[in-house]
N, C-alpha and C positions, 0 to 999 in steps of 0.2 A: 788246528785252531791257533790264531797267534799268541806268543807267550802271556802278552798280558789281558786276556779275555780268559773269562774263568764261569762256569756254571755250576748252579746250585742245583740241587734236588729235583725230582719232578720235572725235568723241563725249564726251572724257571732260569734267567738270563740274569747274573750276578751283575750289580754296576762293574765300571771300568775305577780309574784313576779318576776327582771332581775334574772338571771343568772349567776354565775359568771364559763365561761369555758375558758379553756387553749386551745390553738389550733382552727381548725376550727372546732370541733363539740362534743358534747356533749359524754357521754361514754353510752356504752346499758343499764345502770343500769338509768343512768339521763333520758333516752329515755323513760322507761319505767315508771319512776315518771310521766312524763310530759303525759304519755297516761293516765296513772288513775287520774292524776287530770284535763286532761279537759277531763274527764269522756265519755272517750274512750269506747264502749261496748268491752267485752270479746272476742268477735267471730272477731271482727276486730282487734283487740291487736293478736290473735292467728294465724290470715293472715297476719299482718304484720311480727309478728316471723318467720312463713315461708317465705316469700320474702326476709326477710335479712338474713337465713340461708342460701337463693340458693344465692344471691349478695355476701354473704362473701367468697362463696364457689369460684365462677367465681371471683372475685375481685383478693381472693388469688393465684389462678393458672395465672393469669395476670400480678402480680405483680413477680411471679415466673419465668416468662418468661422475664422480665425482663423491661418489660413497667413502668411509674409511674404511681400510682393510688394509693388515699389515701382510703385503705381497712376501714379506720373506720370512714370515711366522707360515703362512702358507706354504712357501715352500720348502722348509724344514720339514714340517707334517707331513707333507706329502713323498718326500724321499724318506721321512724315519718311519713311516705307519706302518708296515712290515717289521719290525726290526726283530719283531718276537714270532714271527709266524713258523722258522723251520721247525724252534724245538715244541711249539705248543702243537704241530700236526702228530708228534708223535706222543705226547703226553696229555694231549687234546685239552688244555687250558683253555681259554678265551683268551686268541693273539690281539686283538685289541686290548682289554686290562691289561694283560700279559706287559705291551706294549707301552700302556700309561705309567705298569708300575716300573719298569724298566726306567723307563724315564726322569720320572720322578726322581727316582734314587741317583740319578746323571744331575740333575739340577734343573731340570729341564720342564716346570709344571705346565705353560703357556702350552709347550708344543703337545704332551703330555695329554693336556686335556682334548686335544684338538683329534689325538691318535686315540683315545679309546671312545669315541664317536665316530670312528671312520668305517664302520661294518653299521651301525645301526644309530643313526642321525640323533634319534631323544627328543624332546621339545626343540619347537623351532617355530618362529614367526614370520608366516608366510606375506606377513606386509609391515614386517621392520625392514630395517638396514640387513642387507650382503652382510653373513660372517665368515669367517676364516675356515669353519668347521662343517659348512655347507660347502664353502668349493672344494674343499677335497674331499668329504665325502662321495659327494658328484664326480670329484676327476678320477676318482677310483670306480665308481661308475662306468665310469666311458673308457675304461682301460682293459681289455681281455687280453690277458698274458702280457703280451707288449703292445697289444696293436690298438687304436681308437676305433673305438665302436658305437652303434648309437645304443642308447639305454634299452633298446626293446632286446637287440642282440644281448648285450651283457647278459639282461636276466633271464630270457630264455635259457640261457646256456647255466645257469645256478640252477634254474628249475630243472635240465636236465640232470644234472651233478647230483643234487642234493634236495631233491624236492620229489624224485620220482618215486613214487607208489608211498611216499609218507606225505601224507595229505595236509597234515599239522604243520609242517617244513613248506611245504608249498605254499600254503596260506601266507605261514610270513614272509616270505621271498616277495611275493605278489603286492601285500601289504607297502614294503618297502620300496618295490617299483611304482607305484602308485606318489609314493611318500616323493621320490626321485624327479616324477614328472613335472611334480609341482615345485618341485625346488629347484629345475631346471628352468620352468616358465618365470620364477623370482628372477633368479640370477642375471640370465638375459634380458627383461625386458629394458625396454630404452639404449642396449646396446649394439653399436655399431657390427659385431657379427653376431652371428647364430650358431646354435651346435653342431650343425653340419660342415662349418668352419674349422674344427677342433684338431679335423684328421689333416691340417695341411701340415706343412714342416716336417725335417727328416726325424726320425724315428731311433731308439738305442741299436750299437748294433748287440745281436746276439739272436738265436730264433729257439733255446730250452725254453718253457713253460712250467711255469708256477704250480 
């Protein structure tokens, strides 16, 4: 672990040194400091690259349509939304909170809020304005390990994981796929591609899994 990355108790992920950023979020280059020093494994740095390429992708075509949507508050979220996820697998926190409070404590609420909504959306209005916090909940959606996938594969593959023979984990997986479809059919509509667009362009390299 780098020298100045330090953890606390239980799993949880100590702040660093403040921050000093302009705006409400940090730029991809500061994102990517903040994953090597609170010693981020590779294989999750290379999933989160992909989910903020498919979020920047949908962000941009959003933003092109003419909605507001701050494209680089998106993709802050979506490269920091992991940031908590190695040490809570072993301490089994919730790396979303986990994630927010991490944050928080960095200076960082905008992104913050955007990351402890990225495992399970919360309230959302399905005929307001595109938010920040629907496209990358969705672009983590469409991201299996490293690869783009469509929503029905992703969540298959949760149901297999973590929904098999406990019926109550199934429900909510399902529940959320459900929740996904519809926030898919938001996102795109009136836009010039479709989700089947998302898998174009080259991919991180690396091939470990999350």
């Amino acid at each position: 672990m780098p020298k100045n990355a330090t953890r606390g108790g239980g799993g949880r992920c100590s702040p660093l040194r403040p921050l000093r950023i302009r705006g409400t979020s940090p730029s991809a280059a500061t994102c990517r400091r903040l994953l090597v020093e609170h010693a981020v494994p590779d294989h999750i740095r290379r999933h989160s690259a992909q989910v903020a390429r498919v979020a920047r992708q949908v962000g941009d075509a959003i933003r092109r349509r003419g909605d507001r949507i701050d494209v680089g508050l998106v993709e802050a979220a979506a490269l920091l939304h992991d940031i908590a996820k190695a040490p809570c697998i072993e301490s089994r926190l919730d790396h979303a909170a986990e994630g927010g409070r991490v944050l928080r404590e960095l200076g960082l609420p905008a992104v913050a809020e955007i990351v402890e909504r990225h495992v399970h959306l919360g309230p959302w209005d399905p005929r307001g304005p595109a938010t920040e916090a629907e496209v990358v909940n969705y672009a983590d959606k469409r991201v299996l390990y490293e690869e783009v996938v469509s929503l029905e594969v992703r969540f298959r593959d949760l149901i297999t994981r973590y929904g098999r023979g406990r019926l109550e984990f199934e429900e909510r997986i399902r529940r959320n796929w459900a929740t996904m479809e519809a926030v898919e059919v938001k996102l795109f509509r009136a836009l010039p591609i479709g989700p089947a667009d998302l898998g174009a362009g080259p991919a991180p390299r690396g091939g470990a899994r999350p």
